[in-house]
N, C-alpha and C positions, 0 to 999 in steps of 0.2 A: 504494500500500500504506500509506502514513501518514496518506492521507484514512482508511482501515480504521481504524487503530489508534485515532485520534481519535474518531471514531463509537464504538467499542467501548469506547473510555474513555467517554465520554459517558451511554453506555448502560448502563454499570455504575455509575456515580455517581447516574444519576435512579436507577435501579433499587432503590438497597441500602438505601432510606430504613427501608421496611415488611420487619419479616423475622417476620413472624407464621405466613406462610406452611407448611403440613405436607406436601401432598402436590405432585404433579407436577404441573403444570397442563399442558405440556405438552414428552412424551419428548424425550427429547437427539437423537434423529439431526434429529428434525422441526425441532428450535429449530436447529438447524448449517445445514438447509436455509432456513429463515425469514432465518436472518442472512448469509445466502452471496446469497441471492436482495436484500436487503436492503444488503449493500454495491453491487452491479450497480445499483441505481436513485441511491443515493447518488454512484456514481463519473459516472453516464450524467448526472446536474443538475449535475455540480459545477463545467461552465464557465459555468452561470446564476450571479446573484449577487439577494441581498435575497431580499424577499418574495416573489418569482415562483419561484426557486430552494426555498425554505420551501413554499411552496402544492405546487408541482407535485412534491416527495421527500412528503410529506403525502399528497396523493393515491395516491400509487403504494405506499404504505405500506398503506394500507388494501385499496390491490387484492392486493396481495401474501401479506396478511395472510389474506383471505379466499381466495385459494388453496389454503389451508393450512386452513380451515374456522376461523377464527380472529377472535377480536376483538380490540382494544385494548389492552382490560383484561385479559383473558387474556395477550395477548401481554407485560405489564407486569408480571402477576403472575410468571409463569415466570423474567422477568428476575431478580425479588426473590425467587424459588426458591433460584434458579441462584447470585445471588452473594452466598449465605452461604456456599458451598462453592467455595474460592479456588481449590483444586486442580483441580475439577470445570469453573468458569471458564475454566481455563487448557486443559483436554483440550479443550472446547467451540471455544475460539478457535483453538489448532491445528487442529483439525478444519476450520474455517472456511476458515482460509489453507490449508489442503492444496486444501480444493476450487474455492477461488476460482482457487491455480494451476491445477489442473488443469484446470478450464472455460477457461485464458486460453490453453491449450497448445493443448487441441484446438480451440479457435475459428480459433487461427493457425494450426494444420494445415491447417485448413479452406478459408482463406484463399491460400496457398500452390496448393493443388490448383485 
């Protein structure tokens, strides 16, 4: 979970540069999924280290991204949406940690069975 918060700080720091930003690029449930799906690839490299660990969370970024019908820069813009509104940030990131538990619950149910 602090590998999380680290990424989500990260992610809001490149993000806040541009706040020109007006409309949605894209809704809040989708970016809660974008960024739920998005911690699981970060958490799944994080015993790689270096540039192998960098390439291969890069890679999966984009596939993830495009799950979601999604580019980059969209996915970048949304960021710099998102955190001009602190409050909105924070429902977002709960949101996150709610589901990230809840996918870790039912995985180990799963497991168990």
């Amino acid at each position: 979970m602090k590998n999380f918060y680290l990424f989500f700080l990260f992610f809001v720091i490149v993000i806040s540069c541009n706040r020109d930003q007006k409309k949605v690029p894209i809704q809040e449930d989708m970016m809660v999924n974008v960024l739920t799906d998005l911690y699981f690839v970060e958490a799944y490299f994080e015993s790689l280290s270096g540039n192998l660990k960098d390439s291969m969370i890069a890679v999966k970024k984009l596939e993830v991204l495009a799950k979601y019908g999604l580019t980059d820069s969209i996915f970048t813009e949304a960021g710099k949406y998102y955190s001009r509104n602190d409050k909105l940030m924070e429902q977002i990131e709960n949101k996150v940690v709610e589901q990230v538990d809840k996918l870790i619950k039912v995985d180990s149910l799963k497991q168990k069975n």
